[in-house]
C-alpha positions in Angstrom: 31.7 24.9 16.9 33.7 27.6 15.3 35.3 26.3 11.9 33.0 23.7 12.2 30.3 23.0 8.4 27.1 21.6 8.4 24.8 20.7 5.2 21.3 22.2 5.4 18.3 19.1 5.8 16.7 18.9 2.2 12.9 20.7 3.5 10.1 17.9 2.7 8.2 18.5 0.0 4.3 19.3 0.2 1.1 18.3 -1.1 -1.6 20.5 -2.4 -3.4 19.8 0.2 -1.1 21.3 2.9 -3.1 24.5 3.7 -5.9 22.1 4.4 -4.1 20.2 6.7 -2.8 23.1 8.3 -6.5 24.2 8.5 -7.5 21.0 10.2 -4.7 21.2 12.5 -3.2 17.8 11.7 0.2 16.7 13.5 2.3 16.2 10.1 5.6 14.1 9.8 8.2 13.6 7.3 7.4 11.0 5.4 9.3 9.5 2.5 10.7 13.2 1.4 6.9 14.6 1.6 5.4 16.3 5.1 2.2 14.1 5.5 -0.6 14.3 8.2 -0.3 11.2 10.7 -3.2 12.3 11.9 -5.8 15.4 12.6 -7.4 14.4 16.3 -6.7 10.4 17.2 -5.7 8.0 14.9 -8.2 5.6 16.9 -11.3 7.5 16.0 -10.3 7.8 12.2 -9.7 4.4 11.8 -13.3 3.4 13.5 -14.3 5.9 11.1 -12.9 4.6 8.1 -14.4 0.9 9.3 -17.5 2.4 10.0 -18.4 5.1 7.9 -15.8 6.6 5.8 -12.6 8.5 5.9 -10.6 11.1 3.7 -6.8 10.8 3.1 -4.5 13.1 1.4 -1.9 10.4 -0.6 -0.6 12.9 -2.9 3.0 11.9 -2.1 2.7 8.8 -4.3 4.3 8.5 -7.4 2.6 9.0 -10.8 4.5 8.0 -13.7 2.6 7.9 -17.5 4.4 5.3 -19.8 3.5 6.2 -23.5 3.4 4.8 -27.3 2.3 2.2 -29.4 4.7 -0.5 -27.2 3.6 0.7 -23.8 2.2 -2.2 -22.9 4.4 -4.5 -24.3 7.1 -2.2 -22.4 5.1 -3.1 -19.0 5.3 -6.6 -19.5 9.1 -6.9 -19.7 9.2 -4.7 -17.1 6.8 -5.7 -14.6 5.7 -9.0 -13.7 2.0 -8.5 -14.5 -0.1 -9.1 -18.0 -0.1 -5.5 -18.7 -1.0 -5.5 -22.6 -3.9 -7.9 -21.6 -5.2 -5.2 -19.2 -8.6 -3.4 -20.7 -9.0 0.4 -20.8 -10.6 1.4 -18.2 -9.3 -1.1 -15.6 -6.4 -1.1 -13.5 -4.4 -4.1 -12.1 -2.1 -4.7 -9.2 1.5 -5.8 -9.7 5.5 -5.6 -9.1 8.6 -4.6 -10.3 11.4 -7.2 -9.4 14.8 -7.1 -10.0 16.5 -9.6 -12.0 17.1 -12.2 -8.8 13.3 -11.9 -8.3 13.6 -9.3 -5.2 11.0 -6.9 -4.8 11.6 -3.5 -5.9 8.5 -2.0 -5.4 4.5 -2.7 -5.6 2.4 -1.0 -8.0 -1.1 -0.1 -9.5 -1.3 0.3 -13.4 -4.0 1.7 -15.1 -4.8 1.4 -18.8 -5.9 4.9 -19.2 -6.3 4.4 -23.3 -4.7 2.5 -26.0 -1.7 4.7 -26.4 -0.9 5.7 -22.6 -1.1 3.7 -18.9 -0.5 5.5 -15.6 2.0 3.9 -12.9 1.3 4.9 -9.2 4.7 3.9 -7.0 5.2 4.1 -3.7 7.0 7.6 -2.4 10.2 6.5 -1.7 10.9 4.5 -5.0 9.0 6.7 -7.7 13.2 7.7 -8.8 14.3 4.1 -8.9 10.8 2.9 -10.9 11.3 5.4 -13.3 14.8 4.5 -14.1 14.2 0.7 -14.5 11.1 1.6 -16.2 13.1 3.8 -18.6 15.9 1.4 -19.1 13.7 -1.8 -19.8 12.1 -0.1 -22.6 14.9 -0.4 -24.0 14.9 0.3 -28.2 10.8 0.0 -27.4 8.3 2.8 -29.0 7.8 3.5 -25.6 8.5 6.8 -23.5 8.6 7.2 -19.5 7.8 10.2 -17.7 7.7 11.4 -13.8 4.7 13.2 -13.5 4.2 13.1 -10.1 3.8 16.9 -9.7 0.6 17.0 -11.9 -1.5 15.1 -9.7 -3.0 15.3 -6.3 -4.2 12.0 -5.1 -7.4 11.7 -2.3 -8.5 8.3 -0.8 -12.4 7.9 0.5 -12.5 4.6 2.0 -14.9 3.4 3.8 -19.1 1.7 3.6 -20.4 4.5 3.1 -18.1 6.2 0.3 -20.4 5.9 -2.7 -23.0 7.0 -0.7 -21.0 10.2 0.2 -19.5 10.3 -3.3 -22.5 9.6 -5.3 -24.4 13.1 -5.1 -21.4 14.9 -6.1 -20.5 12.7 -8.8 -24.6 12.9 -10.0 -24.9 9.6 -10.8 -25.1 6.0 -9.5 -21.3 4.5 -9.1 -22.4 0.8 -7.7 -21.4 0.0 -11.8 -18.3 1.2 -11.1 -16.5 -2.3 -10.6 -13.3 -2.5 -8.1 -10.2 -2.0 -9.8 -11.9 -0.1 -12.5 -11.9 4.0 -13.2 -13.5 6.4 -14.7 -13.2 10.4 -16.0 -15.8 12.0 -14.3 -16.8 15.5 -12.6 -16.6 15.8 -8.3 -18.3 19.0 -7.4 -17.5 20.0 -11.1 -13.9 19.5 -11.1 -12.3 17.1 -13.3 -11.5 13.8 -11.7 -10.0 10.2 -12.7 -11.7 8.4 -10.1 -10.9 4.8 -9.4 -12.7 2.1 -7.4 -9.1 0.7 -5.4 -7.6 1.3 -1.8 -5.3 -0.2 0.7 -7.6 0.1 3.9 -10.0 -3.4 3.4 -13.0 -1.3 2.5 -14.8 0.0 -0.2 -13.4 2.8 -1.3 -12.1 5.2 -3.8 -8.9 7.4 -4.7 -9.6 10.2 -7.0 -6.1 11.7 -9.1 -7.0 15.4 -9.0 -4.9 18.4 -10.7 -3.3 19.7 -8.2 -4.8 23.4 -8.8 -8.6 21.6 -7.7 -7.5 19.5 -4.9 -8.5 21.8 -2.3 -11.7 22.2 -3.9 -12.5 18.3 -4.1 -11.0 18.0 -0.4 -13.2 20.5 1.2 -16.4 19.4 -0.6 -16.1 16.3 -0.2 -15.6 16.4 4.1 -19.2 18.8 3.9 -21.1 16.2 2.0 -19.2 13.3 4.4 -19.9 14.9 7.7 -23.2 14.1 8.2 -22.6 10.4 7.5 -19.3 10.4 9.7 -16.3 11.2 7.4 -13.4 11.9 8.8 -10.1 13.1 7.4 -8.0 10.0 8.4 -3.9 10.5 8.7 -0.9 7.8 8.3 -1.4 6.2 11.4 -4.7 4.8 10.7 -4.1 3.8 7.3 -0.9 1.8 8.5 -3.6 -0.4 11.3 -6.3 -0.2 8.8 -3.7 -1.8 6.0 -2.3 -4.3 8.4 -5.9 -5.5 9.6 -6.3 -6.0 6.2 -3.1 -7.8 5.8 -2.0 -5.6 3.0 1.8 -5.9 2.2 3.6 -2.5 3.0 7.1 -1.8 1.0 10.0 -2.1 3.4 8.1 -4.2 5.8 6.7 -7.0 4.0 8.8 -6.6 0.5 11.9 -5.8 -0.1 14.6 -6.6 -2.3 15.1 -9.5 -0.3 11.9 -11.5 -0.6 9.9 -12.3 -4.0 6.4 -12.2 -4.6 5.9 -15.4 -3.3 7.6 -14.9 0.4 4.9 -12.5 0.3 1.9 -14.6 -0.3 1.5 -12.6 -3.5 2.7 -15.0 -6.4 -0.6 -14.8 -8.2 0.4 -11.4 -9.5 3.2 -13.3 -11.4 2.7 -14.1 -14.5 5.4 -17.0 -15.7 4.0 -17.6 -18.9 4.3 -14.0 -20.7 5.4 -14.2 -23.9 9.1 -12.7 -24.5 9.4 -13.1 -20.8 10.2 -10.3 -18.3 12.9 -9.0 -16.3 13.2 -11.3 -13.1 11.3 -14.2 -14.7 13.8 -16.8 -14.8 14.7 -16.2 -11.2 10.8 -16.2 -10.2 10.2 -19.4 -12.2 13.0 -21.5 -9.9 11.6 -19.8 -6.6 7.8 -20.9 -7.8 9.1 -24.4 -8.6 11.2 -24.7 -5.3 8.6 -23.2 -3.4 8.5 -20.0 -0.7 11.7 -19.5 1.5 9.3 -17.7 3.7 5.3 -17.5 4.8 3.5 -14.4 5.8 1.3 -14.8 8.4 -0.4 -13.2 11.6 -0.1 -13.2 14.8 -2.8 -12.0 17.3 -1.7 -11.4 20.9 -3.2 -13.8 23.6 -4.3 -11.6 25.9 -3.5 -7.6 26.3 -0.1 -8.2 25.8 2.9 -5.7 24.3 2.7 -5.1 20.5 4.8 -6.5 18.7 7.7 -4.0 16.2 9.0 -4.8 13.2 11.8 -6.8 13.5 11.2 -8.8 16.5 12.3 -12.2 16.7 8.9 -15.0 16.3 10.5 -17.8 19.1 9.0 -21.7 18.8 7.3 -22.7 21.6 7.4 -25.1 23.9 9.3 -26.9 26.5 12.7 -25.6 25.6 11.2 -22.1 25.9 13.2 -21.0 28.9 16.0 -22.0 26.7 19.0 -20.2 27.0 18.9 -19.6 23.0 15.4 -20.7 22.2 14.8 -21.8 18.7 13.7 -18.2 16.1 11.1 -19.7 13.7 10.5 -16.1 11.8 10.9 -12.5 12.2 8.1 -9.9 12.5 7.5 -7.5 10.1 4.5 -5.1 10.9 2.6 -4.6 14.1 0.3 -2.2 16.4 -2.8 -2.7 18.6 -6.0 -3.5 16.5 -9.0 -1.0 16.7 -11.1 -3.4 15.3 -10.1 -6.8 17.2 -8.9 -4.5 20.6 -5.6 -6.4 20.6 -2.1 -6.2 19.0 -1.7 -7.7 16.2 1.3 -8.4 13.5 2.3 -10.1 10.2 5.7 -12.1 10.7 7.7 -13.7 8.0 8.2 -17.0 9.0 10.2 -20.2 8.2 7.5 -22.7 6.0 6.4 -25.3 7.8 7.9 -24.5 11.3 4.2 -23.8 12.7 0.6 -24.2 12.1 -2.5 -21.9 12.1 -3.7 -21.8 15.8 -0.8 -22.5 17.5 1.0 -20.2 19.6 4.3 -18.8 19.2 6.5 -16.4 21.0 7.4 -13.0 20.5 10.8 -11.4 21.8 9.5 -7.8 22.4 12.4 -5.8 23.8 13.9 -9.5 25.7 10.8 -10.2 27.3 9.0 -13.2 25.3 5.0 -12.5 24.9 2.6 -15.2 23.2 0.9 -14.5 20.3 -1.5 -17.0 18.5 -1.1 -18.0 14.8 -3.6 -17.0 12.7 -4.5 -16.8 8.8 -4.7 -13.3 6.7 -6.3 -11.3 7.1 -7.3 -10.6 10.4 -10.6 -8.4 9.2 -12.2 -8.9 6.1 -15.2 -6.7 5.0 -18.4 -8.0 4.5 -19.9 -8.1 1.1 
C-alpha cells in the first residue's frame, strides 16, 4: 500500500556446507536463524539408514563457545549444573544451564579439550543467551567466554556402521575411542576434533571441522559410506531418530519451565559441588519434594493419528465420554515411528496419575485417540 513500511526478514544464516546441500538437492528450511536441510530424498529412508547402516548430518548451526583460563572449570561449575573441573581431558560430559528457579535454559555438551580451555556446544537458538550467563557467572573468575561458533563446521556420522566407514579414513582402529570421549586426529588428511557422541540412539560420531575443510570431510566421507549405505540424513530424521531414542529436545521437553528432574534427567545434577552453582538451591527443594512432572511415552494402539506437541494426555476410563474428561499430562513430542511403524510421543505427565501399560487418551485436533503407556525409550540399540 502506498505510504505503507515494511522491515526486510533477517536472511538465515548458512553453513559451510550449503553448496553441498544445494549439490544434493536437499529441501532446506529455516531453522533456528540457520537454512538447514530437512531432508535430501525421504526422511523415511534416511532414518532406516541411520538405524541400519549409517547416515551423514550437517549440524553446523550449533553453538560453539570456548571458555578459557586457569578458573575455567571452576567457572563451569557455578555455572552449570554438572562436575565440570572433575571432567578429564579428553572427555566430554552432558549437562545444563538452569536459571536461578531451577528452569531449564538450555542442554549442553562440554568437552575438556586441555587444562587451560573446554569447548561448549549449545543448541542454535540459545548460543546468545549461554554466552551471556556464561559470561556473567564468571564473574571476577580468571575465566574468559567467547562465541566462536563461526570457526567450526560440525558433521554427525551415526549409525552401526560409522567406525567401520570412518576407520579407513581416520587410518587407525577407533573401537578405543570410548563414548563421550574425543580425539585430534586426521579425516582424509584434514584436521578433525572428532568425538564419540550423538543424539540419534546409535553409535556414532560428530567431527568439529574448520569451516574452510568441511566440504572436503563431507564429500569424502559420503564416497567411503556409500557402499556400506550412508546416507546424508536431514532434520526430519534426526527429530524421529531422537524421539525413538527418547532424547529430550529444547523447547519440547525443557524449558524454562521444567528442571532437570521433570525431565527424567536429575542425574546430570550435581547437589553436592562445592561453592554451589547457580540454580542449586532451587534444584535441591525440587529433588527433595520430588518431580512436578514425569516424561514418558506413548505408543499409539493401532494406526492411529500422531500425536503434536501440545496435545492434551486425557485419563481413561468410564467417564471418558465426559463432557470435560479429566487431562492427566500434556504431549510434548510426536511423529510416526520408522522403526516400530506407529506414532509414537513423549508427554509430560502428572506423577502418579497412570502406570506403564495402561492406556491413555490423546486429544488430537478434538477427536480422542488411545495410546498405550510405555517406558523410555521406545528403541534402544543393541550392544
Amino acid at each position: 500500500m502506498p505510504g505503507s513500511s515494511s522491515v526486510p526478514l533477517k536472511a538465515p544464516r548458512r553453513t559451510p556446507l550449503d553448496p553441498a546441500h544445494t549439490a544434493l538437492g536437499a529441501k532446506m528450511v529455516d531453522f533456528a536463524g540457520w537454512s538447514m536441510p530437512l531432508r535430501y530424498t525421504s526422511e523415511t529412508a534416511e532414518h532406516h539408514a541411520v538405524r541400519r547402516a549409517a547416515g551423514l548430518f550437517d549440524v553446523s548451526h550449533m553453538g560453539e563457545i570456548v571458555v578459557a583460563g586457569p578458573q575455567a572449570g571452576a567457572a563451569l561449575d557455578h555455572a552449570l549444573v554438572g562436575d565440570l573441573s572433575g571432567l578429564a581431558v579428553g572427555r566430554a560430559r552432558y549437562t545444563m544451564i538452569c536459571a536461578p528457579d531451577g528452569g531449564v535454559m538450555d542442554d549442553l555438551v562440554v568437552y575438556h579439550l586441555d587444562h587451560l580451555r573446554y569447548l561448549v556446544l549449545a543448541n542454535a537458538s540459545n548460543t546468545s543467551s549461554v554466552v551471556s550467563a556464561l559470561e556473567h557467572r564468571s564473574g571476577d573468575l580468571d575465566a574468559e567466554v567467547a562465541d566462536m561458533t563461526d570457526d567450526y563446521a560440525l558433521l554427525a556420522l551415526q549409525g552401526p556402521r560409522s567406525a567401520e566407514i570412518l576407520s579407513p579414513l581416520v587410518g587407525e582402529d577407533l573401537s578405543a575411542l570410548r563414548y563421550y570421549s574425543f580425539a585430534q586426529v586426521l579425516v582424509a588428511e584434514q584436521p578433525v576434533l572428532l568425538a564419540r557422541t550423538g543424539y540419534t540412539g546409535e553409535d556414532g560420531f560428530e567431527l568439529l571441522v574448520p569451516p574452510h575443510l568441511a566440504e572436503d570431510v563431507w564429500w569424502a566421507l559420503l564416497e567411503a559410506g556409500g557402499p556400506a549405505g550412508l546416507l546424508p540424513a536431514g532434520l526430519a530424521c534426526r527429530d524421529t531418530l531422537r524421539l525413538e531414542a527418547g532424547m529430550p529436545l529444547h523447547g519440547h521437553e525443557l524449558h524454562l519451565g521444567v528442571t532437570p528432574y521433570e525431565a527424567g534427567l536429575g542425574r546430570v545434577v550435581k547437589l553436592d559441588k562445592p561453592g554451589g552453582f547457580v540454580g542449586g538451591p532451587a534444584l535441591a527443594s525440587r529433588a527433595a519434594t520430588g518431580p512436578l512432572a514425569t516424561l514418558v511415552g506413548l505408543v499409539s494402539v493401532g494406526a492411529g493419528r500422531v500425536a503434536r506437541h501440545g496435545s492434551d494426555v486425557l485419563a481413561a476410563g468410564p467417564d471418558l465420554g465426559a463432557r470435560s474428561p479429566k487431562i492427566v499430562g500434556t504431549v510434548t513430542s510426536g511423529a510416526p515411528s520408522p522403526t516400530l511403524g506407529r506414532p509414537i510421543a513423549m508427554a509430560s505427565m502428572t506423577p502418579g496419575c497412570v502406570e506403564v501399560g495402561s492406556v491413555v487418551q490423546v486429544d488430537i485436533r478434538g477427536r480422542p485417540e488411545p495410546f498405550e503407556v510405555v517406558s523410555l525409550p521406545f528403541y534402544r540399540r543393541e550392544g
